[in-house]
Z-matrix of the N, CA and C atoms (Angstrom, degrees):
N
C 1 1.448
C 2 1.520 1 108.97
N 3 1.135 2 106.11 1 142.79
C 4 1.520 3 111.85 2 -168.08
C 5 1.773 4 109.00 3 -113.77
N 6 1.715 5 122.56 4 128.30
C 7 1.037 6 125.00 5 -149.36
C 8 1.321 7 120.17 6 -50.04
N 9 1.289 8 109.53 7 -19.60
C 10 1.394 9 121.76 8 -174.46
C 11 1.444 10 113.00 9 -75.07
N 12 1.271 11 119.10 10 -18.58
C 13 1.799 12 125.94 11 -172.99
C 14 1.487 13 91.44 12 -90.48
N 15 1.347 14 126.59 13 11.84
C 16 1.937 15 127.37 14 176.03
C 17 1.055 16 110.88 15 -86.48
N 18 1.638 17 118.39 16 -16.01
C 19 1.651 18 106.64 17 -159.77
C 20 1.589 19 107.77 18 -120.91
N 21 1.746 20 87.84 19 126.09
C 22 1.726 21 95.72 20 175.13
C 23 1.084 22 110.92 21 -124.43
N 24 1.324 23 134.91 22 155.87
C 25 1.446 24 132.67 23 -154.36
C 26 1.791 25 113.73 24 -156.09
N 27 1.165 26 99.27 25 113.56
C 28 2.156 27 113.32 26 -177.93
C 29 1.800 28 75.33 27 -77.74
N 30 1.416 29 108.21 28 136.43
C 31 0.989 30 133.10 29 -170.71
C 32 1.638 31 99.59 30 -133.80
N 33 1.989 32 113.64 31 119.88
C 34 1.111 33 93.52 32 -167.77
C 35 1.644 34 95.51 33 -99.33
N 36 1.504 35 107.94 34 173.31
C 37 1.867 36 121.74 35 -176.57
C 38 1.717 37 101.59 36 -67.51
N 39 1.019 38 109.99 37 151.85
C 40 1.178 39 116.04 38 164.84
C 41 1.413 40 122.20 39 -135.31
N 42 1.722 41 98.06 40 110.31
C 43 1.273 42 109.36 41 154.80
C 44 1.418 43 163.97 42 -78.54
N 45 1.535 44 124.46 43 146.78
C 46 2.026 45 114.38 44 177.28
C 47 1.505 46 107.99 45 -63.16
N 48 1.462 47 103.03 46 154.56
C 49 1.668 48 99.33 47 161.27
C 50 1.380 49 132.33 48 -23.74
N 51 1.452 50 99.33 49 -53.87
C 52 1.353 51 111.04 50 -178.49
C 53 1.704 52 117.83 51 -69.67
N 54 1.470 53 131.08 52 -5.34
C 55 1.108 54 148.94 53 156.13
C 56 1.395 55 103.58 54 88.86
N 57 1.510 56 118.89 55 35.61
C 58 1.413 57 136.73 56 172.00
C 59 2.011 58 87.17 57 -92.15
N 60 1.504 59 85.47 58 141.67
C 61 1.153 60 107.78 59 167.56
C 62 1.741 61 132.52 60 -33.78
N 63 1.222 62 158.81 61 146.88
C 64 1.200 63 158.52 62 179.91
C 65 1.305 64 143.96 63 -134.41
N 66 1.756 65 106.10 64 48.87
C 67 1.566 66 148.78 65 -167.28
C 68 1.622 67 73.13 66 -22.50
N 69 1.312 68 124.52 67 -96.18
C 70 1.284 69 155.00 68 -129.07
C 71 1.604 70 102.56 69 -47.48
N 72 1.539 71 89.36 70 -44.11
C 73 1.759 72 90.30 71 -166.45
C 74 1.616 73 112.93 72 -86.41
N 75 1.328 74 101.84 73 -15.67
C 76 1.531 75 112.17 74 -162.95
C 77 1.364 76 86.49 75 -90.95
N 78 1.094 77 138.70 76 -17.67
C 79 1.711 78 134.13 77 -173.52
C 80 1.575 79 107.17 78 -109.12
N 81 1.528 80 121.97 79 -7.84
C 82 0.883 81 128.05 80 -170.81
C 83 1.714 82 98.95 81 -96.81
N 84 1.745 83 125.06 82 -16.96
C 85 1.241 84 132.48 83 -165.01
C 86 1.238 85 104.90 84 -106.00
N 87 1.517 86 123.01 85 -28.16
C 88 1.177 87 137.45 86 153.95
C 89 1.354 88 123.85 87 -56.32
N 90 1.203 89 138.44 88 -59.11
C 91 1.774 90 134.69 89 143.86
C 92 1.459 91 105.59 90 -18.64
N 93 1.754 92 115.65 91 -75.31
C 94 1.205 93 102.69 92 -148.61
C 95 1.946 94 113.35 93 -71.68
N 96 1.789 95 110.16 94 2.51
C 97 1.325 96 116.23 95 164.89
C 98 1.443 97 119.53 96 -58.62
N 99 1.635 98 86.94 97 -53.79
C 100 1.917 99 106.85 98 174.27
C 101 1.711 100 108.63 99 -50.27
N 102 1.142 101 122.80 100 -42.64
C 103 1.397 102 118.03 101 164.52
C 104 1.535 103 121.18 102 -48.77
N 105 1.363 104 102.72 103 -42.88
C 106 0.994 105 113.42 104 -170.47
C 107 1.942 106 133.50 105 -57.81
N 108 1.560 107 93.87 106 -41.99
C 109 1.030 108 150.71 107 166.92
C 110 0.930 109 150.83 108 82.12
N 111 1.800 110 98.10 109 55.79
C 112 1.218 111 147.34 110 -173.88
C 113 2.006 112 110.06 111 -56.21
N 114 1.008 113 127.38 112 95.16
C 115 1.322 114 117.52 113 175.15
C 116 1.486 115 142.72 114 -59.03
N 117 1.600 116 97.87 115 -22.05
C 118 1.639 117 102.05 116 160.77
C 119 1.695 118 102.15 117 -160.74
N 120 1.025 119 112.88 118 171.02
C 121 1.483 120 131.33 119 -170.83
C 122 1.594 121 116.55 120 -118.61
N 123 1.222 122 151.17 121 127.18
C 124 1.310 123 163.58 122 -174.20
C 125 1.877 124 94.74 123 -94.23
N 126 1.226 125 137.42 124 63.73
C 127 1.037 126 124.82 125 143.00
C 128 1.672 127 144.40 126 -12.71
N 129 1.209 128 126.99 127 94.92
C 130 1.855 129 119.76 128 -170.92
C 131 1.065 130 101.90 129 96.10
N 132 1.445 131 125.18 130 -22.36
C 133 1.574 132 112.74 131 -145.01
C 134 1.527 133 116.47 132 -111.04
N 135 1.552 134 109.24 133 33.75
C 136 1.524 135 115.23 134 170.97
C 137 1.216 136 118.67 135 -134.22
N 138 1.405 137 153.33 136 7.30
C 139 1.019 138 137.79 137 138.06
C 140 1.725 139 119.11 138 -139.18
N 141 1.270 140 94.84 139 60.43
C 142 1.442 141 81.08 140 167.29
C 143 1.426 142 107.60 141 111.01
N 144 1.601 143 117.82 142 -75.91
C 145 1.616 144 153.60 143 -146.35
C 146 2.010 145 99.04 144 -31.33
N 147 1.667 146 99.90 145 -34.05
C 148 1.855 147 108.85 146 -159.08
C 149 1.578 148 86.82 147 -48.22
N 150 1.707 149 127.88 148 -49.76
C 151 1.175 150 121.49 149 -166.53
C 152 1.743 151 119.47 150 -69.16
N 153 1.164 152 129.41 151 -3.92
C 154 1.479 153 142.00 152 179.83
C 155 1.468 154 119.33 153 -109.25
N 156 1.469 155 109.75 154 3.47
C 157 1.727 156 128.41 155 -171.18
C 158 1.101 157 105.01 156 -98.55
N 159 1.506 158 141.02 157 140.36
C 160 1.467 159 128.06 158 142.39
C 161 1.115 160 102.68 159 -73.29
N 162 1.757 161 106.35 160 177.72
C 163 1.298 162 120.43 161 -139.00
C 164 2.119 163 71.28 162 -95.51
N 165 0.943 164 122.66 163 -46.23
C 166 1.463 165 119.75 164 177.61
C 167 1.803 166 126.64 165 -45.20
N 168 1.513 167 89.87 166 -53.28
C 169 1.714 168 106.81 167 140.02
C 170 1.609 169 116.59 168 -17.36
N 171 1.680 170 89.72 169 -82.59
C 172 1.725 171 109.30 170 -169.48
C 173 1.746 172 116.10 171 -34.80
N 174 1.980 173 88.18 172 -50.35
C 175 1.420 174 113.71 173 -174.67
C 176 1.829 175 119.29 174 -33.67
């Protein structure tokens, strides 16, 4: 196994001021993991956010 297949990462949501959702940035932090060379990502699942999402949100 090669060191890079070690890293998994809770990736938190990122939100606008207005506390509307933040496709752009949250996918934009996710890439630069994949650079990183992060092998998978935990979506929702680091602070909290799953409870402040719609389920369309979630989607």
């Amino acid at each position: 196994m090669k060191l890079k297949e070690l890293y998994h990462v809770a990736v938190p949501t990122a939100f606008d001021e207005n506390e509307a959702l933040n496709i752009q940035a949250t996918l934009a932090h996710i890439h630069y993991l994949k650079e990183k060379w992060v092998n998978s990502v935990l979506v929702c699942g680091s602070t909290g956010e799953q409870h402040s999402l719609t389920l369309a949100e979630k989607l």
